[in-house]
C-alpha positions as CSV (number, residue, x, y, z in Angstrom):
1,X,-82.6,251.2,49.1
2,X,-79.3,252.9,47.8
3,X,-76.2,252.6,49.7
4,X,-75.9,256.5,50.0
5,X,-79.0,256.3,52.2
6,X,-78.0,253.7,54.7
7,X,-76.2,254.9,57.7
8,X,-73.8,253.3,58.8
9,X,-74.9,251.6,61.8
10,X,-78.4,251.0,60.0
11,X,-76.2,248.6,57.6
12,X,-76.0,245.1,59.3
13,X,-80.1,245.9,59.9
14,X,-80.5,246.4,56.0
15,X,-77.8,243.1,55.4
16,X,-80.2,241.2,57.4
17,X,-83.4,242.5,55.8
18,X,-81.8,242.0,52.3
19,X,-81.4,238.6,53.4
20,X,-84.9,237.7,54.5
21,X,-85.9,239.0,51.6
22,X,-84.0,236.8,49.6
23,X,-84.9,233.8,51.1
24,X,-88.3,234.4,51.2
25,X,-88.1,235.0,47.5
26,X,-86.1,231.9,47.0
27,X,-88.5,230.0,48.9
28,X,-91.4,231.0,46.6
29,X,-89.6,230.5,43.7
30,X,-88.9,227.0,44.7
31,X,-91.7,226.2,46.4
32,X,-89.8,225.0,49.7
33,X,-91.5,225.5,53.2
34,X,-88.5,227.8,54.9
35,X,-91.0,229.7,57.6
36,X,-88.8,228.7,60.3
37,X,-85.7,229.9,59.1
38,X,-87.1,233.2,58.0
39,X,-89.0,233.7,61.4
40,X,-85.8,232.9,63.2
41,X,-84.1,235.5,61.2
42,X,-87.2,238.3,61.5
43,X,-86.8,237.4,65.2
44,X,-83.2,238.3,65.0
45,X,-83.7,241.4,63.2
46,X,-85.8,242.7,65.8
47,X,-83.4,241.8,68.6
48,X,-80.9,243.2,66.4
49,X,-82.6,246.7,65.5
50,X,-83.6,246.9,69.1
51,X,-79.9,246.7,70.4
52,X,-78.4,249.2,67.5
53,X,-81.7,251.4,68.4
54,X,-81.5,251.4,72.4
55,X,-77.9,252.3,72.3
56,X,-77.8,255.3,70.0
57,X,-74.8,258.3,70.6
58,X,-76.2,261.8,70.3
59,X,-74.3,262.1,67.0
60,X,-75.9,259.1,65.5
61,X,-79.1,260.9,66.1
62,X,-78.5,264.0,64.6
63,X,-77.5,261.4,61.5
64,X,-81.0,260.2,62.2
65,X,-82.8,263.3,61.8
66,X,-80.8,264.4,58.9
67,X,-81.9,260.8,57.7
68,X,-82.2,261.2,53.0
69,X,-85.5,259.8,53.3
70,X,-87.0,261.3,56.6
71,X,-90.4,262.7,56.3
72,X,-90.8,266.7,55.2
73,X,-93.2,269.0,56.4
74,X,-94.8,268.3,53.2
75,X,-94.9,264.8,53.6
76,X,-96.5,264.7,56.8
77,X,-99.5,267.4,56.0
78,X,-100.1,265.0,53.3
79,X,-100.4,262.3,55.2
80,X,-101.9,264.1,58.1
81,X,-104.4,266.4,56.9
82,X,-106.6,266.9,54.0
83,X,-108.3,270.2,51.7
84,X,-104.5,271.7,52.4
85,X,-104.3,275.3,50.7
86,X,-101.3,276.5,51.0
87,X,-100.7,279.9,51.1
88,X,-97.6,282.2,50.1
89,X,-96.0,285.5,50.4
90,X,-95.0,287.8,52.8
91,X,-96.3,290.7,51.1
92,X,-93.5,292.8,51.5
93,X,-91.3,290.9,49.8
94,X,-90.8,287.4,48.2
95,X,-92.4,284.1,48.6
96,X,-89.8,282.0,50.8
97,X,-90.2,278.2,49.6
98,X,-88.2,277.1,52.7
99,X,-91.2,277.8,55.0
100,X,-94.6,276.3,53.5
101,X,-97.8,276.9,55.5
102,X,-101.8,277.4,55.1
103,X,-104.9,276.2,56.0
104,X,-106.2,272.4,56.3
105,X,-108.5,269.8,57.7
106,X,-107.7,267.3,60.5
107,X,-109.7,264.7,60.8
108,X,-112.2,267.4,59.8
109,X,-110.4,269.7,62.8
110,X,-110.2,273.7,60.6
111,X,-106.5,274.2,61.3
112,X,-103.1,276.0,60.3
113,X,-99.9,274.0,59.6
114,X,-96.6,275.7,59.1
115,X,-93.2,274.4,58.9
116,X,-89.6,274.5,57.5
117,X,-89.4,272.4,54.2
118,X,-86.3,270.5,52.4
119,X,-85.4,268.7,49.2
120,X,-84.7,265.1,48.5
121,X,-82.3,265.8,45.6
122,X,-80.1,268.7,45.0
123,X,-83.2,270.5,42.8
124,X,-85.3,270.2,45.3
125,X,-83.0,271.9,47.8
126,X,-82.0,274.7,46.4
127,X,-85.5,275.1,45.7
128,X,-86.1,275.1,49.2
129,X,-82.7,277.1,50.6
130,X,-82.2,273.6,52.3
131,X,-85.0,274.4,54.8
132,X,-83.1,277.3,55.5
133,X,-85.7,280.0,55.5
134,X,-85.3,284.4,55.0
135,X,-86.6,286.8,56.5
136,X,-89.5,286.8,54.0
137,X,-90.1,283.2,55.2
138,X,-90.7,284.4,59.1
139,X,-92.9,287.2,58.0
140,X,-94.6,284.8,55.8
141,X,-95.2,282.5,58.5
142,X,-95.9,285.3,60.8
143,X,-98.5,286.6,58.7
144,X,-100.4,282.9,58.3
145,X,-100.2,282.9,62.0
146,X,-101.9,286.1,62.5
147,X,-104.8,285.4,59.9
148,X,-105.2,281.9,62.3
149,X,-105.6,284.7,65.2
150,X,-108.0,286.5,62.9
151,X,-110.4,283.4,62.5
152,X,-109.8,281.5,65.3
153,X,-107.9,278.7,64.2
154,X,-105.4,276.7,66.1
155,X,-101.9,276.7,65.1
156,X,-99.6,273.5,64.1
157,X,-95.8,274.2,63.6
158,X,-93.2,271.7,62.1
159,X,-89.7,272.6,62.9
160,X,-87.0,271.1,60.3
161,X,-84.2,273.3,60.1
162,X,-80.5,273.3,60.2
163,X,-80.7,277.3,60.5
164,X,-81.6,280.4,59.5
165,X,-79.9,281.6,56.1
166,X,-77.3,283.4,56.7
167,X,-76.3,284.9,53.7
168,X,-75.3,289.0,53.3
169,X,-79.5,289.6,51.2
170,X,-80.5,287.3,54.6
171,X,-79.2,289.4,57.2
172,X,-79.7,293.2,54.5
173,X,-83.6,292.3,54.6
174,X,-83.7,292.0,58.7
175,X,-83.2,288.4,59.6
176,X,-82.7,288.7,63.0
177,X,-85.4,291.4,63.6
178,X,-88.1,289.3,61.5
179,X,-87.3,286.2,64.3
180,X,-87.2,288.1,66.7
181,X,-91.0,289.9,66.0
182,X,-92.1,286.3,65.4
183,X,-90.9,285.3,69.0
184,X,-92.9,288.5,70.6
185,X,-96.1,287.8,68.3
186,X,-96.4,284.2,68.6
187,X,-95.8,284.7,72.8
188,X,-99.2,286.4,72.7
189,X,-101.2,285.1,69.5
190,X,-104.6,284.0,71.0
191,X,-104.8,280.4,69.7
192,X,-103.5,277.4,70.9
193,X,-100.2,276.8,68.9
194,X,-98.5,273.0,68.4
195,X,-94.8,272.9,68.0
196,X,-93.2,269.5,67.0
197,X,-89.2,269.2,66.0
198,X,-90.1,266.7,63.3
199,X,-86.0,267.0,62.2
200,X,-83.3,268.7,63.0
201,X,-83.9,272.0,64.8
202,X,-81.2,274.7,64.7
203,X,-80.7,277.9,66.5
204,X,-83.0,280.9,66.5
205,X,-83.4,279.5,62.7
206,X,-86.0,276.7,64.5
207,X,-87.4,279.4,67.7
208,X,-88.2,281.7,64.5
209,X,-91.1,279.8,64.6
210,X,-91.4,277.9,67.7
211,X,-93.3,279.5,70.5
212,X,-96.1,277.5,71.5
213,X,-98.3,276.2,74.4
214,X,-96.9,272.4,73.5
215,X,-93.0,271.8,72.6
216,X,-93.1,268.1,71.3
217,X,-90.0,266.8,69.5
218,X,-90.0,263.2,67.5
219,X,-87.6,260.6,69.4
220,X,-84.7,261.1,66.7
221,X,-84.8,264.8,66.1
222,X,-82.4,266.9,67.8
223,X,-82.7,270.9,68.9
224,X,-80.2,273.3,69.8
225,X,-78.8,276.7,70.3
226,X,-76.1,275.8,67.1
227,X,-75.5,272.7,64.7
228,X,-73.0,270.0,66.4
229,X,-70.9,271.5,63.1
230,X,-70.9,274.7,64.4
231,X,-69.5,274.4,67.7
232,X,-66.9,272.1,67.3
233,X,-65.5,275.2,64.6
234,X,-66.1,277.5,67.4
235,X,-64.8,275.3,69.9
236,X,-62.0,273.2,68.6
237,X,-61.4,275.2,64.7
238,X,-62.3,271.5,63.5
239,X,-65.7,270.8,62.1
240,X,-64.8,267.0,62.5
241,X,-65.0,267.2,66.3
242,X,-68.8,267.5,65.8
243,X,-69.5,264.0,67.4
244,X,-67.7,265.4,70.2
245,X,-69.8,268.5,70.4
246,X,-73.3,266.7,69.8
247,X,-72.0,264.8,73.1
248,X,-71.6,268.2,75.0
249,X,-74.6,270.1,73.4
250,X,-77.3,267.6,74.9
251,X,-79.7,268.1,72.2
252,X,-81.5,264.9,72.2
253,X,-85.0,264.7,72.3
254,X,-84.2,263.0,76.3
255,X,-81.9,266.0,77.0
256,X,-84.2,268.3,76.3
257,X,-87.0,266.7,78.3
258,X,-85.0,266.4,80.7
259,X,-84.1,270.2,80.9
260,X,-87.9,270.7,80.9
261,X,-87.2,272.7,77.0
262,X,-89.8,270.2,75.5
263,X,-92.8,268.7,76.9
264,X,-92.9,265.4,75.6
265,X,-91.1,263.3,73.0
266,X,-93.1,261.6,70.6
267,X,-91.8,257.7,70.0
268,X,-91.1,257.0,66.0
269,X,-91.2,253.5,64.6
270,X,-88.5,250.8,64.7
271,X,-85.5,251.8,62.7
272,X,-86.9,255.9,62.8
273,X,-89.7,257.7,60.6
274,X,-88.1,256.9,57.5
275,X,-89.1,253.0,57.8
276,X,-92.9,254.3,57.8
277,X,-93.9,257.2,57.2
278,X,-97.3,256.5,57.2
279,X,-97.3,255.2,61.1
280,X,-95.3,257.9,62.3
281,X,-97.9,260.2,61.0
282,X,-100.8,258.5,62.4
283,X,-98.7,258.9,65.8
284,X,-98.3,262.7,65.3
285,X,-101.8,263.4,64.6
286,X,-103.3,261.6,67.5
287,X,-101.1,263.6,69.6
288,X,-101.8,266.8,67.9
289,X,-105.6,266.1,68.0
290,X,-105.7,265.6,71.6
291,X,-103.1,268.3,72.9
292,X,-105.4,270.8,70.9
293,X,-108.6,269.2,72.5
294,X,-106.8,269.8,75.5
295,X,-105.9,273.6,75.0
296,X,-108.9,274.6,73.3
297,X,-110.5,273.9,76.8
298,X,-108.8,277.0,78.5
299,X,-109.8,280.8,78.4
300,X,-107.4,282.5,76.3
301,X,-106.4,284.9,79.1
302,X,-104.6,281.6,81.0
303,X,-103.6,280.1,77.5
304,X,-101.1,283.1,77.0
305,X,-100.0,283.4,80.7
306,X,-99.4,279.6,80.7
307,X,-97.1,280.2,77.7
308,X,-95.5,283.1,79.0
309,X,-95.0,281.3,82.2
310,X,-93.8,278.0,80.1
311,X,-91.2,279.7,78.6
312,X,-90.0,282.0,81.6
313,X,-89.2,278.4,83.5
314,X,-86.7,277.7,81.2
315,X,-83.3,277.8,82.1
316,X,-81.2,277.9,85.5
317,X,-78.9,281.0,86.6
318,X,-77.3,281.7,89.7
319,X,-77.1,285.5,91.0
């Protein structure tokens, strides 16, 4: 594990776990009996990772979500699906490789799956805008969801986004009217639609395509009207005062329970998704497998006016 993709309160976990290592190694190598000493230490890194974990600032989760190796939308319909075609295009314009989508199995479940996608290196993130999709990507996904409408297939979104582009081509081509369309067609497309903040999920770059019967979001993700970033340059002219803004933002995954904006949050593994992938999608399945078990019960007539009626809750005003 490099130092580039430790955080900084994740270090005196990955000092300990460097030195568990070692003297399990050196144990082997040496052929001495050390299981106490190592278990004493495992015991500590628990009580340890549970302390650092438990006590978390808002900022320290964005960090989290923005985590080097947290999983992708790729990554998890890997791990969580099989027979994935993807599709691409918006026909109208270009194929947008920050939003990836198209058809797949689910533990033999016929489904869509649509989300925002990022890079690991710098190649890979240009090649994907960052996860910052264009207009071409919200009719793209718009146009997947309206074939799943056409066949009867529920819908799965995974929102990882730190925005929409917004670059001059961006905003020429229609951004704002291609997210806002998405948020009027996916109010009333007649098929149960999933929506889990996997990441980080900015602005109407993360609503673009996040209308759905079910708002999940993953323990460490964060979701927000603007980037921590953003409003502390708005607010203070200082981008630095973004820990500060995080604070006032409340866009943890608890805040926004808590505010009734998402429905559930979904626990990750010790240490976040990035220690195991592989659990964390077993986790997000199951819970995707039985919220659509769930929905696919209801007529579609009380579906659409229990969405309608989800999202008109939101919110608090005072005439």
């Amino acid at each position: 594990m490099e130092d580039r993709q430790v955080l900084d309160f994740e270090k005196p976990i990955v000092e300990l776990q460097k030195k568990i290592s070692d003297m399990k190694d050196f144990a082997s190598g040496a052929n001495l009996e050390l299981s106490r000493e190592i278990q004493s230490l495992e015991s500590k890194l628990e009580k340890m990772r549970r302390e650092i974990f438990s006590s978390l600032t808002r900022w320290q989760k964005v960090q989290l979500a923005r985590h080097p190796r947290r999983p992708h939308t790729m990554d998890y319909i890997h791990l969580m699906t099989t027979d994935f075609l993807e599709l691409h295009g918006d026909r109208c314009f270009a194929d947008d490789k920050a939003i990836v989508g198209g058809f797949a199995m689910m533990d033999g479940k016929p489904l869509l799956i649509v989300g925002q996608q990022k890079g690991r290196d710098t190649k890979q993130n240009l090649y994907h805008n960052f996860g910052m999709p264009h207009p071409e990507g919200y009719r793209k996904a718009l146009r997947l969801f309206k074939l799943a409408e056409k066949f009867s297939k529920p819908a799965v979104v995974l929102v990882d986004t730190p925005g929409a582009f917004p670059g001059i081509g961006a905003e020429e081509r229609g951004q704002a009217e291609a997210i806002a369309r998405n948020l009027r067609e996916m109010s009333v497309l007649k098929v149960p639609v999933v929506v889990v903040i996997i990441g980080e999920g900015a602005s109407g770059g993360a609503l673009g395509i996040g209308i759905g019967d079910r708002i999940y979001m993953l323990q460490y993700a964060w979701y927000s009207v603007i980037s921590p970033e953003g409003c502390a340059a708005i607010l203070w002219r200082d981008a630095a005062q973004a820990p500060q803004a995080a604070e006032s933002l409340k866009l943890s995954a608890e805040d926004l329970q808590e505010l009734k904006i998402v429905d559930k949050i979904i626990e990750e593994p010790p240490g976040g998704a990035h220690n195991d992938p592989e659990i964390m999608a077993l986790t997000l399945k199951s819970e995707i497998l039985a919220t659509l078990a769930e929905l696919e019960q209801l007529p579609i007539d009380t579906l659409l006016q229990d969405r309608l009626n989800k999202f008109r809750r939101m919110g608090v005003y005072r005439e």
